[in-house]
N, C-alpha and C positions, 0 to 999 in steps of 0.2 A: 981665494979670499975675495978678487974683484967678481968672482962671477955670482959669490952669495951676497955682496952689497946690490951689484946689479939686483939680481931677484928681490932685496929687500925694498931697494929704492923703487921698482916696479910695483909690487904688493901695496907700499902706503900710498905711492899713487892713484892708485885703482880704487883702494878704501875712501881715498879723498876723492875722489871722480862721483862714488856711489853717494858718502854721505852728500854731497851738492847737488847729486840728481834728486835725491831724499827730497831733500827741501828744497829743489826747484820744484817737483811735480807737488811738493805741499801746497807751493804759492800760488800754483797754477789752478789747482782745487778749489784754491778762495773766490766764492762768487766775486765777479765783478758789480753786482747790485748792492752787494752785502756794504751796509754803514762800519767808516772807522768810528765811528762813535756809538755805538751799541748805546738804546735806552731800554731797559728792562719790561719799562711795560708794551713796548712793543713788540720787542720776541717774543714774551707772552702772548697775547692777541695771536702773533701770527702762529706762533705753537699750537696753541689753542684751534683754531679754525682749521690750520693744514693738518693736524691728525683727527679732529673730528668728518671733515670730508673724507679723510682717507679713510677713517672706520664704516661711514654709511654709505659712501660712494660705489662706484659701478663696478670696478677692476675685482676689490676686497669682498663686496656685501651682494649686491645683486646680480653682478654674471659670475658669481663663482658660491661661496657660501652661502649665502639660502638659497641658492639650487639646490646646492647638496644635500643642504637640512630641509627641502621639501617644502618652506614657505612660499618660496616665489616659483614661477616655471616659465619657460619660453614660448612664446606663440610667433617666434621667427628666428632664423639664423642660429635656431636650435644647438649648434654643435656644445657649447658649454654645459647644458644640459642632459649633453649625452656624454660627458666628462671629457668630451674631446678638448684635452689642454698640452700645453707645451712649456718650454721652458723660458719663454718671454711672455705667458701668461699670468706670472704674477710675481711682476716685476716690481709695480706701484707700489707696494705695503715695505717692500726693501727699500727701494733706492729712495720712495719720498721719507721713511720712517728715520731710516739711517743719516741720509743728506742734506735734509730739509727739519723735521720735528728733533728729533735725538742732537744734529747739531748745534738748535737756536736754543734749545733748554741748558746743553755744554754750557754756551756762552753766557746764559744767564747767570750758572750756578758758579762759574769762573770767573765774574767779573766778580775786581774790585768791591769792599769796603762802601769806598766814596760814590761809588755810581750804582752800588743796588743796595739791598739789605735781605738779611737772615730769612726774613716771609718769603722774597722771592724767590731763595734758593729752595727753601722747601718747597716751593709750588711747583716749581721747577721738576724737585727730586721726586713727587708725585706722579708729574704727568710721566716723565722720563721712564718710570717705574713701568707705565701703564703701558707705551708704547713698546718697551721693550716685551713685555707680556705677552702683548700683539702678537710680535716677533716671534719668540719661540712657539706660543701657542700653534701657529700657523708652519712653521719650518722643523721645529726640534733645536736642535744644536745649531747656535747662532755666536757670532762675535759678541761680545758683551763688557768682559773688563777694559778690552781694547779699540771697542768703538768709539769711533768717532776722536780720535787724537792722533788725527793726520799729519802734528808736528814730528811724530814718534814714529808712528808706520802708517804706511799706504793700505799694508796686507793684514789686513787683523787676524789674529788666533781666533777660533771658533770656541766656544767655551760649550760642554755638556747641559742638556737639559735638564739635569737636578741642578748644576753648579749656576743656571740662571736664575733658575726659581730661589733658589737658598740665598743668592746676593740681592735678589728685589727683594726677598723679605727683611731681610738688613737694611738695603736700602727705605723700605717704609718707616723703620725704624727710626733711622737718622732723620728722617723726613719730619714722625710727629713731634722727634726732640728739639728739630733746627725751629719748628714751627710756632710762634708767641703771638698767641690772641692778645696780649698785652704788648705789641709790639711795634712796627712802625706799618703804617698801610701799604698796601701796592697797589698800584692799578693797572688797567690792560686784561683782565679777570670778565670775562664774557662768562664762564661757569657760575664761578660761585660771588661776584662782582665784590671780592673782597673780603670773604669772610670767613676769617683763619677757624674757626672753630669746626666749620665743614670741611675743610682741607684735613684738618685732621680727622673727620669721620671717614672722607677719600681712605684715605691713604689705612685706613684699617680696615673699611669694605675689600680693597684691594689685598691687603693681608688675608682675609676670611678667603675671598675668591682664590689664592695661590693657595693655600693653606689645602682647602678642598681639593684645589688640582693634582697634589701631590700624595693623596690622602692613601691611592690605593700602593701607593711605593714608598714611601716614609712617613707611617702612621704615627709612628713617635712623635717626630718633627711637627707634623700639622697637629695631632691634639695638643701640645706644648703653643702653638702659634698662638692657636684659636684661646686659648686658656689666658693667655698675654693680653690678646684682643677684647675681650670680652671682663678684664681685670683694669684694662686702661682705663681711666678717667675722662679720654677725650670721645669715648663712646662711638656708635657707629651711626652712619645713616637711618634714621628713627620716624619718618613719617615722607610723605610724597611731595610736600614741599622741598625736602632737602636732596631728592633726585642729582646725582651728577648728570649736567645734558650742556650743549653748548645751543644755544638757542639762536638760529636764527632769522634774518629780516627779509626783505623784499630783493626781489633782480638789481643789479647780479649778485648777492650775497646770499642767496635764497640756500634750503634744503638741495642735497645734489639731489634726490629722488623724485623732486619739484621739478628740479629742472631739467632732469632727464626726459619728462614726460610731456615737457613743453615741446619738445622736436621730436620725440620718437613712441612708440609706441607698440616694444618686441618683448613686453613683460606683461605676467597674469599671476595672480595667484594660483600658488598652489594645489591642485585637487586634493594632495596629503590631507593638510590644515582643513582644508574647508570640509571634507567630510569627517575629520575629528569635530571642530566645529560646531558643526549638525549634529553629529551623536549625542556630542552635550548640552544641546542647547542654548548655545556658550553665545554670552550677549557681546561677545567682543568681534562677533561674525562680523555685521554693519562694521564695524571701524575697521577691520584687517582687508575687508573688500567693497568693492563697489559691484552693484547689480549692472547686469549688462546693458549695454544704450540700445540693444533691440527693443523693443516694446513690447515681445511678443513671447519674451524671454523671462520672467516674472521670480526667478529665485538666482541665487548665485552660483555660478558655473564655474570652479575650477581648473585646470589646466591641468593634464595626468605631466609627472616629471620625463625628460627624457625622448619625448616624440620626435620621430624626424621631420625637418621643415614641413613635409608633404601634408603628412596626418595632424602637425599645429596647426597652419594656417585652415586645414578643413574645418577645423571647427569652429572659426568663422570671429573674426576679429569684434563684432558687435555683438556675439553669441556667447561671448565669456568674461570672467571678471576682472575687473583691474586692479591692484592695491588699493584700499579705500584713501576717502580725498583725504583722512586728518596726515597719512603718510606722503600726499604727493602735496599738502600745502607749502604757501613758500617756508613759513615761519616755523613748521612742524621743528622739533630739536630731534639733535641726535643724540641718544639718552648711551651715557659710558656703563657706570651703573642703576639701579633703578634702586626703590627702597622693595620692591619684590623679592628682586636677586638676595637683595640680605636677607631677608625674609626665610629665602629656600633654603638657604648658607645655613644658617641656625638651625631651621629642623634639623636637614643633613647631618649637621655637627652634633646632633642631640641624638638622633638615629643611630652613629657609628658609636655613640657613647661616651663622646668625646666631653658632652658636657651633661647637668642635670637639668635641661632647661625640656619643656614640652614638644617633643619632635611633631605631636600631630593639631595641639593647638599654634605652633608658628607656621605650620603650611596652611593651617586654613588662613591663618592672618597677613599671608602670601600671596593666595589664590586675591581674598579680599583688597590686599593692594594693589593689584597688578589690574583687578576690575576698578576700584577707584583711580587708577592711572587715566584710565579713558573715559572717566565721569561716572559713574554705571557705579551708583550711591545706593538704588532703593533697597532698603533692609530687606524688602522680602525677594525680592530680585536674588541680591548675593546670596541669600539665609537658600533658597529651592535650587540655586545651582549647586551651592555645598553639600546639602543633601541628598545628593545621588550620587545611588552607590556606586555608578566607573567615577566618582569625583573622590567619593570615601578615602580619606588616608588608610594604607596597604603599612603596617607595620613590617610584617613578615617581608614586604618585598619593598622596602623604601627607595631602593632607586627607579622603579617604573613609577611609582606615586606622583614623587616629586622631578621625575625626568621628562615625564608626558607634562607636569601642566607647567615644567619650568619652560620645557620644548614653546609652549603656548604664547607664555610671558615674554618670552625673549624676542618673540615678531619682530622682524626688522633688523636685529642684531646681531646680522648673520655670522660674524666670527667670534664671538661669542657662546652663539648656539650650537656653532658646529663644533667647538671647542669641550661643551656640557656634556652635548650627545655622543662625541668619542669616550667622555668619563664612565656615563654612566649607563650609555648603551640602551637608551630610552630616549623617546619611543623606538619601537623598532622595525625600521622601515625598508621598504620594497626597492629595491636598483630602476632606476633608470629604465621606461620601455625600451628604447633601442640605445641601450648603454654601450660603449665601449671595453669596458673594465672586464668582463666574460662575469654580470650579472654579480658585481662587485661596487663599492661605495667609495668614493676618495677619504681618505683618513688624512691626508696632510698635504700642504702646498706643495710644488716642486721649487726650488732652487735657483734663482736666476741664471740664464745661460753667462750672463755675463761674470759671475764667480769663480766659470771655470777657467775664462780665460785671466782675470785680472786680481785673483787670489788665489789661482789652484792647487798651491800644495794644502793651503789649510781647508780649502774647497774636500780636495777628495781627501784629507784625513777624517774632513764631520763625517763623508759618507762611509768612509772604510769604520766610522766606529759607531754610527747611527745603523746604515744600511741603506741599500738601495735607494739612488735619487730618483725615486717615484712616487704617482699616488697613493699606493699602498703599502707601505714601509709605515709601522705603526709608532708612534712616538712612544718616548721613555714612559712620559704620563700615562699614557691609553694602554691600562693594565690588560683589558679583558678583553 
């Protein structure tokens, strides 16, 4: 009998040992910078900005997805574009998404009553929505219901790639209901500077966009979405004014693609893009690139994907082209979604039958917004690009149609776009010159190495039930 008390008195010892280590390593988590007194529109602002850098920034968009997706290419230190990546290679979009954005919108959507109100939460449950998107888009199987509540656990469960998608369209949900254009203002709102009526067209663009994402494995579920969306009363993003984009100002608040190119200078446009491009005569060429500072060089030169340093730098740094300037200015925004993107959503969603709306007159009024995006208004301008026939809406084959010139519209938006082109497998493109992958394309982020040490059981469960922690392990989404 004294030696089962012993083991007992042992056992709750140990459980009291652990819960205190619990919440000592919680306490220890809490930034030291972090305010006891949280103001709302501040974690906003800062929400706002640190996942807009983190979507257009260097780690997530330009050394890693639009390589993949063939907009941008390397003209040095080539290895990313030759998919030479590892497992501290895309660390950023984790540990800022999860510790930094995902936490400050927690805290927003948790405060009290008396210190915030119902708009912010829903702006909150928006962006949050968005970020987590990010997330699985780029990894698969990610923490989700138990992110970010470090009071609880340090190790979160990994939740499945349908089981994310199906709770952010919940969550948008809650979102447009918490949401009351009749309601009290917020401020901190660098997006939409305040105005709940677009917050609720967000947060149903984002509905349309998950909807699609899921289309080719729960076609049920996304036409019922879409059907909801498109029945709501708070409507969707409806002309190019209402663009989701975080806009910003001058040094050091600048575009990171501004700023990146203030000190470096190891990015070129894509040869892909630029000889699509040219085939179409596509007046979006001048904006996506700059002609080369040779003189002697008189058209725009892109960069093939994949080269090794050797054969980049051969082709001569004043001899090729650069991102054009409206991408590297300081002020350029980072556009979340565009009104294009909804634009394609709808054909798409009209194309699978999902609804009875015009699948080939909403891609022309697609193509059309995505040229009015970068000014490129003249009626007869857009009317001769529409009318040729590699532009012609493809009934019979609606995902190269709308995959090629979504591929287009999405410049710049590289996770995003790598995101489309795993769905709908359009356009379809060439590996890497000297790839490492054996003449193969990356489908998916890897995994932070840090996972496997400081969450591994639930680490190697995602992989034991997604598959292989590598580039090419195809997500739940990416049917085909």
């Amino acid at each position: 009998m004294k030696k089962i008390t012993y083991h007992l008195i042992i056992a709750l010892s140990l459980a009291v040992v652990a819960t205190s280590c619990k919440k000592d390593l919680a306490a220890l988590n809490v930034s030291p910078n972090a305010t006891s007194d949280p103001q709302p529109d501040y974690l906003l602002t800062a929400a706002q900005k640190t996942t807009s850098d983190l979507y257009w920034g260097a780690d997530n968009n330009f050394n890693s997805s639009l390589l993949i997706i063939q907009h941008w290419a390397k003209i040095q230190y080539t290895e990313p574009d030759r998919y030479i990546f590892s497992n501290s290679s895309f660390t950023s979009l984790w540990n800022t998404g999860y510790a930094q954005s995902i936490t400050n919108l927690n805290t927003i959507i948790q405060l009290p009553d008396e210190k915030s109100n119902a708009n912010y939460r829903g702006v909150a449950l928006v962006l949050r929505s968005w970020v987590f998107s990010l997330l699985t888009d780029a990894y698969g199987n990610i923490p989700y219901k138990q992110a970010g509540k470090i009071q609880q656990t340090v190790t979160p469960v990994y939740d499945t790639q349908k089981d994310v998608y199906f709770g952010l369209l919940d969550d948008l949900k809650t979102a447009i209901a918490t949401l009351n254009t009749s309601g009290p203002a917020i401020a901190g709102d660098i997006i939409y500077s305040g105005k709940i009526d677009r917050w609720k067209k967000l947060a149903n663009a984002l509905r349309l966009r998950i909807a699609l994402r899921i289309s080719d494995k729960e076609s049920d579920k996304a036409k019922q979405t879409i059907a909801e969306v498109l029945a709501d009363n708070s409507g969707l993003i409806s002309s190019n004014t209402e663009i989701a984009q975080f806009v910003y100002t001058t040094s050091p608040q600048q575009n990171p693609m501004a700023a990146w190119f203030d000190t470096r200078d190891d990015y070129r446009i894509g040869k892909t893009i630029v000889d699509k491009l040219k085939a179409l005569s596509d007046p979006r060429l001048p904006v996506y690139a700059s002609k080369p500072t040779d003189a002697t060089v008189t058209d725009y030169v892109g960069v093939p994907s994949g080269l090794t340093t050797t054969d980049a730098n051969n082709l001569g740094f004043a001899k090729t082209s650069k991102p054009g300037t409206y991408f590297l200015t300081a002020q350029s925004p980072a556009v979340i979604i565009s009104y294009a993107e909804v634009l394609f959503d709808r054909a798409e969603a009209a194309a699978r039958g999902y609804t009875s709306e015009n699948a080939e007159a909403l891609y022309k009024q697609a193509i059309t917004a995505s040229l009015n995006q970068y000014n490129i208004t003249d009626p007869n301008t857009v009317a001769n690009y529409l009318g040729q026939a590699s532009v012609q809406y493809n009934a019979a084959n609606f995902k190269k149609s709308i995959g090629e010139q979504k591929w287009i519209a999405l410049y710049g938006q590289g996770l995003e776009a790598f995101a489309e082109w795993r769905r709908l497998d359009y356009p379809q493109l060439t590996p890497g010159v000297a790839n490492v992958l054996n003449n193969q394309i990356p489908v998916r982020f890897i995994y932070p190495g840090s996972e496997q040490t400081l969450n591994t059981t639930n680490y190697k469960a995602a992989v034991s039930a997604q598959g292989t922690d590598n580039l090419l392990t195809k997500l739940w989404f990416d049917a085909y």
